[in-house]
C-alpha positions, 0 to 999 in steps of 0.5 A: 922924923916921920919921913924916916919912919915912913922909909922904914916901914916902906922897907920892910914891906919891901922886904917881906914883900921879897921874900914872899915872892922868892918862896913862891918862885920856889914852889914853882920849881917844886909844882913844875917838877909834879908837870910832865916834861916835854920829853915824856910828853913826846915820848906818849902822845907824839904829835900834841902841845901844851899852853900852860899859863898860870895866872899867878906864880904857881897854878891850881892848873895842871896837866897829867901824863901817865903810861899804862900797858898799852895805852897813853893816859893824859889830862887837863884839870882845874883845881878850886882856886889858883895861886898858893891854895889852888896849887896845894890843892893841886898836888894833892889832887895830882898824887890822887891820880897817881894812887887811882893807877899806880896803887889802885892799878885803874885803867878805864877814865871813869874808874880812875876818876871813882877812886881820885874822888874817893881819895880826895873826899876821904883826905879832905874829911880826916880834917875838923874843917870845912874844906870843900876843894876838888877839881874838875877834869877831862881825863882821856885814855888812848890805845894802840888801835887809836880807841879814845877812852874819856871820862870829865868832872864837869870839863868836856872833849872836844874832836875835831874831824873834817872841820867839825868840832865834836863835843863829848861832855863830861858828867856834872860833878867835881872830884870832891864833895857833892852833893851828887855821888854817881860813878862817872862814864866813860866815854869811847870813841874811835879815832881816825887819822887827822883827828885832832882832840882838844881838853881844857880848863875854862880859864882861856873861854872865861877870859875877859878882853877884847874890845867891849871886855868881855869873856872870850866865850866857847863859840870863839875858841872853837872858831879859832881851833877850827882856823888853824886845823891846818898847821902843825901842833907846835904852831896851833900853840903859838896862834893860841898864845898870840890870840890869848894874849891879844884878847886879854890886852891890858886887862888883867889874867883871870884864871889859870890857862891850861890846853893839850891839843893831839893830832892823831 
């Protein structure tokens, strides 16, 4: 009798289980279809990759593509949380973005991200909850003259030129609530042939792993991009997943991982 009731509840949980996975693995489908595909992404910035791994099904990652006249703008942001929450918050801060160009026809980095955090500030404070999500984000711009427009929420550029990793700095504010309200810089920088320029979130630097299971840490991952400034992007992609995975061994993920590296 008890066995039988033990089998039953297994079951349900079982069950539930199931179909909680299932609807998760269909809100995949509905935040891949808010991700730039591979066309688009070929279509705008030519030579570039993507490493995309969220750390559950769904992401508070993302990556933003969006042709203005006559430049491409492109970016990697970081939603507060991961799984279900971060991605919700994740759509939102995506048609924020959409809105600061499409609607609010904004084209420098720094005022795009005014008017996202704007937006996102007044959405979340319609509510009578607390809520103090956001994102920080690296944000670049690029023209026909191969002029680098960026603007960061907490996250930086980094350039590499001639084996050197150039470091640009976001300002240290999230899109969201803050204490601090300043309008965020723009920063511009000329490119030169065979530049490649990297932003990230920090779920790749934040990784635990490795032998002693400890953080993979910045000093790491610039040694590594500047190891294999030599292959094309596609291939960058995969020494950046085989050296991900490696770290991590059978520790488990900590956070979303989102990279776009361009070879200009």
């Amino acid at each position: 009798e008890e066995k039988n009731k033990v089998e039953k509840q297994k079951q349900i949980i079982e069950i539930k289980n199931r179909d909680i996975t299932d609807s998760i693995q269909y809100a995949k489908r509905i935040q891949k279809v808010i991700l730039p595909n591979h066309e688009k992404l070929k279509e705008l910035l030519n030579k570039a990759f993507i490493y995309y791994q969220p750390k559950d099904i769904v992401a508070g990652d993302f990556y933003w593509l969006e042709k203005i006249k006559d430049a491409s703008l492109f970016a990697v942001a970081d939603c507060t949380g991961h799984g279900v929450p971060g991605a919700f918050v994740s759509v939102m801060c995506h048609n924020a973005l959409n809105r600061a160009v499409r609607q609010y026809g904004k084209t420098l980095p720094g005022e795009i991200l005014d008017v996202t955090k704007s937006i996102i500030v007044q959405e979340f404070s319609s509510s009578d909850l607390e809520v103090n999500d956001g994102m920080d984000i690296s944000l670049c711009s690029i023209d026909e003259n191969n002029i680098l427009r960026f603007s960061g929420a907490n996250n930086p550029l980094w350039i590499v030129r001639d084996l050197e990793v150039i470091v640009i700095k976001g300002d240290k504010q999230p899109i969201g609530n803050y204490v601090k309200d300043e309008p965020f810089t723009t920063h511009t920088f000329e490119l030169k042939s065979g530049d490649s320029i990297y932003i990230f979130s920090d779920g790749f630097i934040d990784q635990f792993g490795g032998d002693k299971n400890k953080k993979f840490k910045s000093s790491n991952f610039k040694k590594l991009i500047l190891s294999i400034q030599n292959e094309p992007m596609d291939k960058q992609k995969e020494f950046f997943s085989k050296a991900f995975e490696s770290w991590k061994g059978s520790y488990e993920q900590m956070d979303d991982v989102c990279l776009l590296g361009i070879k200009i």
